[in-house]
VOBA-1610 file (N, C-alpha, C; in pm, whole numbers, padded with zeros to 5 digits, always signed):
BEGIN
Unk+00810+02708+00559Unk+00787+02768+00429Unk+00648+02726+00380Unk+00557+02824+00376Unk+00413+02802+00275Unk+00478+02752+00147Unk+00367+02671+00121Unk+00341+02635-00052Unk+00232+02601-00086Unk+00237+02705-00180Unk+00100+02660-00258Unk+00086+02545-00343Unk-00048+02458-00316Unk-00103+02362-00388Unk-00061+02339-00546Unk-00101+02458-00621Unk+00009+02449-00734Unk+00124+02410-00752Unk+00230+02499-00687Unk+00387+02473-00697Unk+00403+02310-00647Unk+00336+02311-00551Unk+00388+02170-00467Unk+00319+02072-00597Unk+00201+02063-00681Unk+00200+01958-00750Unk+00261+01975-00833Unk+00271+02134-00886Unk+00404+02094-00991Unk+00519+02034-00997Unk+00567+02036-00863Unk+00694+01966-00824Unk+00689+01779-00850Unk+00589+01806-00778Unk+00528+01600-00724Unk+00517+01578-00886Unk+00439+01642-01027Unk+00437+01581-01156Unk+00561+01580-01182Unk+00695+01662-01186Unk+00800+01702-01241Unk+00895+01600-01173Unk+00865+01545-01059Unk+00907+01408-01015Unk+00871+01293-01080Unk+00776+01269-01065Unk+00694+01166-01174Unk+00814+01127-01290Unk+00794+01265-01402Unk+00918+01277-01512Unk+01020+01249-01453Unk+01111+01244-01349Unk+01239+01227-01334Unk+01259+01065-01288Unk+01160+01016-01217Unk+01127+00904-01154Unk+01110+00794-01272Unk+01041+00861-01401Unk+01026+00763-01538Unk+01149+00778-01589Unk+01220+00865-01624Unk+01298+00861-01683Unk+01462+00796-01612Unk+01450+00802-01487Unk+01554+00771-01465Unk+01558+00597-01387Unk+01424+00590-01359Unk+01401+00449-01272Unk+01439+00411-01147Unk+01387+00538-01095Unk+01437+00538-00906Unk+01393+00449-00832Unk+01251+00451-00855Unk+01156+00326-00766Unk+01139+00169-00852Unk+01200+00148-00939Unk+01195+00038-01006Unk+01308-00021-00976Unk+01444+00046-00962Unk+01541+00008-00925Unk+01552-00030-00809Unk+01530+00068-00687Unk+01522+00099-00564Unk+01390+00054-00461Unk+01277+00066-00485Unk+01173+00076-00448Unk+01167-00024-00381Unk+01177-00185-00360Unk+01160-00284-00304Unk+01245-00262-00199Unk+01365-00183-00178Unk+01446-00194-00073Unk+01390-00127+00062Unk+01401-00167+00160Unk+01377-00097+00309Unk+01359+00046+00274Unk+01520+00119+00256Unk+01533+00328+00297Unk+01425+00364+00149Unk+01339+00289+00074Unk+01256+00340-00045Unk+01128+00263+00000Unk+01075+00232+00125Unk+00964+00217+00119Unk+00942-00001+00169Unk+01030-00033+00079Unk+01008-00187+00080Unk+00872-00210-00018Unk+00872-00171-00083Unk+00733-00179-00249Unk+00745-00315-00259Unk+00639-00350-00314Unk+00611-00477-00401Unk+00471-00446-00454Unk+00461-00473-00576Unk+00364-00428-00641Unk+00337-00552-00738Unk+00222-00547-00740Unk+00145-00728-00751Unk+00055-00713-00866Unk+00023-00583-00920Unk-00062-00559-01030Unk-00224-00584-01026Unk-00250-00704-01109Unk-00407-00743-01059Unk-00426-00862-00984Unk-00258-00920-00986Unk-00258-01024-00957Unk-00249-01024-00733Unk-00417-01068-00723Unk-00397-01071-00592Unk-00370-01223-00476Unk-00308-01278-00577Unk-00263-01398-00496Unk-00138-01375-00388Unk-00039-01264-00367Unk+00036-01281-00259Unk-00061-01179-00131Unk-00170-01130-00197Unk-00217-01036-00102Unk-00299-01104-00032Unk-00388-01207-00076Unk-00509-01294-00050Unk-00396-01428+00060Unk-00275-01480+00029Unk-00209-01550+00063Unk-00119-01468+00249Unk-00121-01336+00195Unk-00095-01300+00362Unk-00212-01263+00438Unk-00315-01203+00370Unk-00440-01254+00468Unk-00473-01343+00532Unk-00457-01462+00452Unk-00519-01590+00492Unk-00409-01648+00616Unk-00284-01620+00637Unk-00199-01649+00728Unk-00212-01582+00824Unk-00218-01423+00802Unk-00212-01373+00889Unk-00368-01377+01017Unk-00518-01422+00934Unk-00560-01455+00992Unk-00690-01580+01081Unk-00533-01670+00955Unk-00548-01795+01007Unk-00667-01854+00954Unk-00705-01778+00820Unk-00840-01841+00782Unk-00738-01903+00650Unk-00703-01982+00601Unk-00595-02067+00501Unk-00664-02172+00450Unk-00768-02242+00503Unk-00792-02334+00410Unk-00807-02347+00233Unk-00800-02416+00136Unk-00808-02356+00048Unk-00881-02359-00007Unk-01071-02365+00056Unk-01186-02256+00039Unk-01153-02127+00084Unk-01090-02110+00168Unk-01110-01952+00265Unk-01026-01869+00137Unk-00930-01920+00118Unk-00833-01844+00037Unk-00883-01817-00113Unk-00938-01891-00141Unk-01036-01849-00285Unk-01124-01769-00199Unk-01228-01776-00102Unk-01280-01643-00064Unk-01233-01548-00048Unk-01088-01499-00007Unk-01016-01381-00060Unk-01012-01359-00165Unk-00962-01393-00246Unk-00910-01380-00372Unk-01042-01387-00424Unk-01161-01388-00396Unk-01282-01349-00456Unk-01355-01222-00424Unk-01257-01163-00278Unk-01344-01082-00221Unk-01206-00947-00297Unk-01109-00973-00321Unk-01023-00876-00352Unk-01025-00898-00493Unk-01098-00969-00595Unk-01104-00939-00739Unk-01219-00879-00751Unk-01332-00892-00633Unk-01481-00842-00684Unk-01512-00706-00641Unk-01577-00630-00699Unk-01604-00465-00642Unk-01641-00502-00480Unk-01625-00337-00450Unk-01598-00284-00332Unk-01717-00354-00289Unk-01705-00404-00097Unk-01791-00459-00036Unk-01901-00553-00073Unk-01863-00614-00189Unk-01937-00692-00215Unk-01864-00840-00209Unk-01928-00997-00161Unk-01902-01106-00096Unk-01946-01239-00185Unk-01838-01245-00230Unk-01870-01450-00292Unk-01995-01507-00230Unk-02069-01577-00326Unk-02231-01635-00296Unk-02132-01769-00189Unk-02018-01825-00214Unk-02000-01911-00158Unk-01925-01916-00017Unk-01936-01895+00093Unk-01847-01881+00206Unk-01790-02006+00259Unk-01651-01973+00249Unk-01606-02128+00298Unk-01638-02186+00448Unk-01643-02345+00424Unk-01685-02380+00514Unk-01590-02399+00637Unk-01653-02405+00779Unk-01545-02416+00900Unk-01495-02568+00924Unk-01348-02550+00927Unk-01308-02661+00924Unk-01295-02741+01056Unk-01331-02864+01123Unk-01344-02934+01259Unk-01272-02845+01360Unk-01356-02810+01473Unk-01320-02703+01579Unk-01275-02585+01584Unk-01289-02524+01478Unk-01336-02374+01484Unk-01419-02300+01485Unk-01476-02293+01596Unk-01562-02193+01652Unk-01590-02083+01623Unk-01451-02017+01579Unk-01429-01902+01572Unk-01426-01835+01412Unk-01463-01910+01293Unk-01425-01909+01186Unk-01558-01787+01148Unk-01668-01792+01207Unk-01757-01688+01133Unk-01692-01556+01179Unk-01666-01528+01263Unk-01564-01410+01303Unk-01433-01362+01199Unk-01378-01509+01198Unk-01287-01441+01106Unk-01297-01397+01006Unk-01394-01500+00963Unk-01432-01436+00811Unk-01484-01313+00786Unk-01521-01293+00852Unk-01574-01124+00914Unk-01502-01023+00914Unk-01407-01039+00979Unk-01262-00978+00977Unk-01178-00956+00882Unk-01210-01065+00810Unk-01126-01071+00696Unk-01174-00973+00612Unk-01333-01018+00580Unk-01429-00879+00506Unk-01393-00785+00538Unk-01406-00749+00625Unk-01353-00600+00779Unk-01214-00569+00671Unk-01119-00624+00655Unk-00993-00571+00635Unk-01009-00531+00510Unk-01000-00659+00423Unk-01051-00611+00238Unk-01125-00469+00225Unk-01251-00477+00287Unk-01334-00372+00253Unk-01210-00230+00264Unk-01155-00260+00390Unk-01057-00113+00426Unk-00955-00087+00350Unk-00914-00190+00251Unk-00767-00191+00172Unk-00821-00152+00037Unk-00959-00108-00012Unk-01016-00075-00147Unk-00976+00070-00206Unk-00943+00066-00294Unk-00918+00191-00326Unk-01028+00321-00283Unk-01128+00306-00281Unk-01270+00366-00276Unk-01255+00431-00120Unk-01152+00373-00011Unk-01126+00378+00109Unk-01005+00475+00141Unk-00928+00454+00041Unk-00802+00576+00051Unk-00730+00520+00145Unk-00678+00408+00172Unk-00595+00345+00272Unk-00469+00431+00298Unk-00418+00486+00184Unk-00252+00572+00243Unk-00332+00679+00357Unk-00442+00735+00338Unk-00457+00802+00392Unk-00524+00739+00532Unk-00594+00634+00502Unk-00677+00634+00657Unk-00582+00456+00653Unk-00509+00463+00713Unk-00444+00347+00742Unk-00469+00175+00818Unk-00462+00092+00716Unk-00541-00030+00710Unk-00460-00133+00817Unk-00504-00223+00909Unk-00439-00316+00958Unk-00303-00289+00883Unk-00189-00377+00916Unk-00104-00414+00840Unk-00087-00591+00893Unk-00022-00684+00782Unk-00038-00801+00795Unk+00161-00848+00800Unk+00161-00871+00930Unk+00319-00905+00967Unk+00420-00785+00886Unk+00389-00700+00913Unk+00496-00523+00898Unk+00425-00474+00806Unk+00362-00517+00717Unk+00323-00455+00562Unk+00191-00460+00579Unk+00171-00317+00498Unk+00061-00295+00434Unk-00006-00259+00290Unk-00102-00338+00292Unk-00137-00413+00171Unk-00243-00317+00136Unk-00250-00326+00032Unk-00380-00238-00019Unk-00381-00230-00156Unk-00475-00140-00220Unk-00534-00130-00374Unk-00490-00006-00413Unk-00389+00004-00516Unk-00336+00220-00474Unk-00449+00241-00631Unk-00484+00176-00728Unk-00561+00209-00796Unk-00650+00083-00845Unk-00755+00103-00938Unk-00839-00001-00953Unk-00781-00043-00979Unk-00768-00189-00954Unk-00745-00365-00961Unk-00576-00371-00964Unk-00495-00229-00915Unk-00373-00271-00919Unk-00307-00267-00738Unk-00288-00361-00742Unk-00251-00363-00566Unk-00056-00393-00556Unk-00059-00317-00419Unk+00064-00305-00379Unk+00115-00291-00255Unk+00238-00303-00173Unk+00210-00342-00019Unk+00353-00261-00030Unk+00421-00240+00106Unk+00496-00141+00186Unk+00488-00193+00274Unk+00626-00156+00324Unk+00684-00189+00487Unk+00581-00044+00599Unk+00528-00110+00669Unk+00471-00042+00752Unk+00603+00074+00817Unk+00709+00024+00911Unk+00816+00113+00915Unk+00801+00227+00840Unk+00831+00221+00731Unk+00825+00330+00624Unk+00728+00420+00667Unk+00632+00416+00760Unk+00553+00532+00765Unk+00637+00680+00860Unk+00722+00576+00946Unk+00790+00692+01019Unk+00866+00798+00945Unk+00866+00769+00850Unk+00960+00866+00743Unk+00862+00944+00650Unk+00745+00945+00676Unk+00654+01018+00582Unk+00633+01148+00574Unk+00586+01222+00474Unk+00599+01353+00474Unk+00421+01336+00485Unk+00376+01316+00376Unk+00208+01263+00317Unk+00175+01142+00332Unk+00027+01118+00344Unk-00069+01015+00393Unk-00050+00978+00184Unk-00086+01074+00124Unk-00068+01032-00055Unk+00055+00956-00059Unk+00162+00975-00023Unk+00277+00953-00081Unk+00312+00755-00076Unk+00196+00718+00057Unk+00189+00555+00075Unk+00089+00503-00043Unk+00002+00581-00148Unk-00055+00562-00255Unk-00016+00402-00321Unk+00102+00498-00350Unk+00216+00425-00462Unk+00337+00436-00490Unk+00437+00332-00500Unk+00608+00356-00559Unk+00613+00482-00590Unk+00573+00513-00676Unk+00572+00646-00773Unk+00560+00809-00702Unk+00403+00795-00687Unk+00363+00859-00514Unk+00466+00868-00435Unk+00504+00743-00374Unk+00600+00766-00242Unk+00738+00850-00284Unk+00764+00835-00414Unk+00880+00906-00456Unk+00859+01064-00470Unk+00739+01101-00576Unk+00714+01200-00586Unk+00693+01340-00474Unk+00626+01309-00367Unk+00561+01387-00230Unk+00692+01409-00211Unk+00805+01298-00158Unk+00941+01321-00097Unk+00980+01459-00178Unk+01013+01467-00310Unk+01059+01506-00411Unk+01027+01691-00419Unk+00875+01657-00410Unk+00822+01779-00371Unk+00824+01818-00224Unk+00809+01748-00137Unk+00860+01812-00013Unk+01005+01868+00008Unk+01108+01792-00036Unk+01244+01856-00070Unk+01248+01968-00136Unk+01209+02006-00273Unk+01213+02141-00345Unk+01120+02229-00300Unk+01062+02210-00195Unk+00953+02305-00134Unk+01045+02328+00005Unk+01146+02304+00037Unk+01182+02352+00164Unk+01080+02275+00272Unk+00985+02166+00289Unk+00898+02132+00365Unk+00970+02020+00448Unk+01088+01939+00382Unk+01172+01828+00433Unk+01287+01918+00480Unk+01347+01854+00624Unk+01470+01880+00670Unk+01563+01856+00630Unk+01654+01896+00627Unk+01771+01799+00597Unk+01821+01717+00670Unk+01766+01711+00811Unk+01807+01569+00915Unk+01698+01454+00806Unk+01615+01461+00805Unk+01585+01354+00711Unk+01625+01256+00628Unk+01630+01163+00628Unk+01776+01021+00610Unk+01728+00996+00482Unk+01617+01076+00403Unk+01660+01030+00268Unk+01657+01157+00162Unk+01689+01255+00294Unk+01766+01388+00188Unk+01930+01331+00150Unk+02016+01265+00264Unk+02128+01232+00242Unk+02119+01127+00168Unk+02030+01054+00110Unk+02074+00927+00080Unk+02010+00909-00048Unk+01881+01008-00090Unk+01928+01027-00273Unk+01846+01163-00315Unk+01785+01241-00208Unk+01719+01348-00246Unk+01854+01483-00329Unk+01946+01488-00196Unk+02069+01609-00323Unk+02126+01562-00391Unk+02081+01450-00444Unk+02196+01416-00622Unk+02109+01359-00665Unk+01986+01426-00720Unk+01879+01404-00811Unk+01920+01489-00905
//
């Protein structure tokens, strides 16, 4: 079934309204079959905290260099770089990497759409200025839209409009499980 750009956003806003009013992804949203959400606001200390594990740069200079590089505008780097701690060789790299990832998780980058590392299943990213939020990577197999990994809201909405557009199947495991008793 075609749809036009219109109808289909009319649908995705008219979700939005049903999604506020009724509290689908606030209720739901953190769970696995809704995505697995967590939404962190401005606060980027659990985002800066799975970076730093995941790549092993943790000291706690390195980790204020996250959390400096994910509070400060796009591609731009703390005057201070933490220092390498006894036998790591490898630490200007990471830190590199680390830049490498941040830079890709910025809103300015469109991460739902061009898809960022993910750090142990989830992916982390910025869905609008200074408000960040992460998702079970899994969750992508169930996607209709690259938008719909945006945001909670987003991820609800696209579904919503892909359902009333005839664009979702009904083998689809979350037509049965809350798309026909909306």
């Amino acid at each position: 079934m075609s749809q036009s750009y219109f109808d289909w956003t009319t649908l995705h806003e008219i979700a939005h309204a049903i999604d506020d009013k009724k509290g689908f992804m606030k209720a739901r949203g953190a769970t696995a079959p809704y995505g697995g959400w967590a939404e962190y606001g401005s606060n980027v200390a659990p985002v800066a905290q799975a970076a730093a594990a995941h790549f092993n740069f943790s000291t706690p200079a390195a980790l204020k260099y996250i959390k400096g590089l994910l509070e400060g505008a796009a591609n731009s780097r703390p005057s201070d770089k933490p220092a390498a701690p006894p036998g790591r060789a490898d630490w200007n790299v990471v830190r590199q990497n680390v830049e490498t990832w941040v830079d890709s998780i910025r809103v300015g980058k469109e991460p739902w759409a061009n898809l960022p590392q993910d750090l142990g299943g989830r992916i982390y990213h910025e869905a609008y200025a200074n408000s960040w939020v992460s998702y079970l990577k899994a969750a992508r197999s169930q996607g209709i839209k690259g938008y719909q990994f945006r945001a909670p809201g987003e991820w609800f909405s696209e579904l919503y409009a892909a359902y009333n557009s005839g664009v979702l199947k009904d083998s689809h495991p979350l037509v049965k499980n809350f798309l026909r008793d909306l």
